[in-house]
N, C-alpha and C positions, 0 to 999 in steps of 0.2 A: 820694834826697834831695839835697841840697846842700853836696854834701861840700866846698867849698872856705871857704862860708859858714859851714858848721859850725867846720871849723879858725883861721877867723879867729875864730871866739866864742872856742873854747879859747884863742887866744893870750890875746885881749883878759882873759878872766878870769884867766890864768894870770899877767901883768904885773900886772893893776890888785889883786888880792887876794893879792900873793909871801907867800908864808910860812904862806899860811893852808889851812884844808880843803880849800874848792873849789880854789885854787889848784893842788894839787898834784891832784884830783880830776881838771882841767882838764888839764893836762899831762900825765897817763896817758892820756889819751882822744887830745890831739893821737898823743902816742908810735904808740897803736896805729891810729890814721888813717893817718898817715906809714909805716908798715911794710909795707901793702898796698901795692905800686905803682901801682896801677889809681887807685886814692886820692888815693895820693901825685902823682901826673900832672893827676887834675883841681885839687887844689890849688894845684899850681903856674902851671897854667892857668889857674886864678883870680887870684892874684898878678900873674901877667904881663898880664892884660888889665884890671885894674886900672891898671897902670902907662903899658900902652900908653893907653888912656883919658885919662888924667891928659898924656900927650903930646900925644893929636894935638885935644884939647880947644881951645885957640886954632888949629889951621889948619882951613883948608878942606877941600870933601869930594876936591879935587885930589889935595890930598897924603895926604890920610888915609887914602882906598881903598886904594889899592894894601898902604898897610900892615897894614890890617885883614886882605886877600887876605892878606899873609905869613902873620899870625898863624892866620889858618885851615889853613892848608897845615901850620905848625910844630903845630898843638895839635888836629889832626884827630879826630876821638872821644870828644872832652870836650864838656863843657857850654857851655863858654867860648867854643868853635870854632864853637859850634851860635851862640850868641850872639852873637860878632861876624857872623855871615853875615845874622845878622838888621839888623843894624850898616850892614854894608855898601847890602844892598837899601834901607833908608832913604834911605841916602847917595845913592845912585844915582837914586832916585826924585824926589830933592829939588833934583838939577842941574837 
């Protein structure tokens, strides 16, 4: 499944409903996502290619590629890594 996409659910319920059932419901499930490493990596591979996304969003496929190549190299075996290589071949196809 979508394990980085899952945990940004739990964030999201666990901020916007504080104090309530789900909220804390929410935040046991992030806990036990996060305590698997294997989890815990594609999570953060999703956070990071969120970010990167949101970066190279204004340049071009010049500057962009190469950094997409990082992030695949940095986040190799995630979902994320799998995704931006998709990413990239766009890019490249589109010079």
């Amino acid at each position: 499944g979508d394990v980085a996409g899952a945990a940004a659910a739990y964030e999201a319920i666990s901020a916007q409903y504080s104090g309530l059932g789900p909220a804390t419901a929410s935040a046991d499930l992030l806990k036990a996502v996060l305590a698997d490493p294997k989890k815990k990596k594609e999570v953060d591979a999703g956070k990071a290619f969120a970010k990167l996304e949101a970066q190279v969003s204004t340049q071009g496929a010049a500057k962009a590629v190469p950094l997409w190549k990082l992030f695949i190299v940095k986040w190799k075996g995630t979902k994320a890594a799998d995704q931006a290589a998709r990413v990239v071949k766009e890019l490249e196809a589109s010079r």
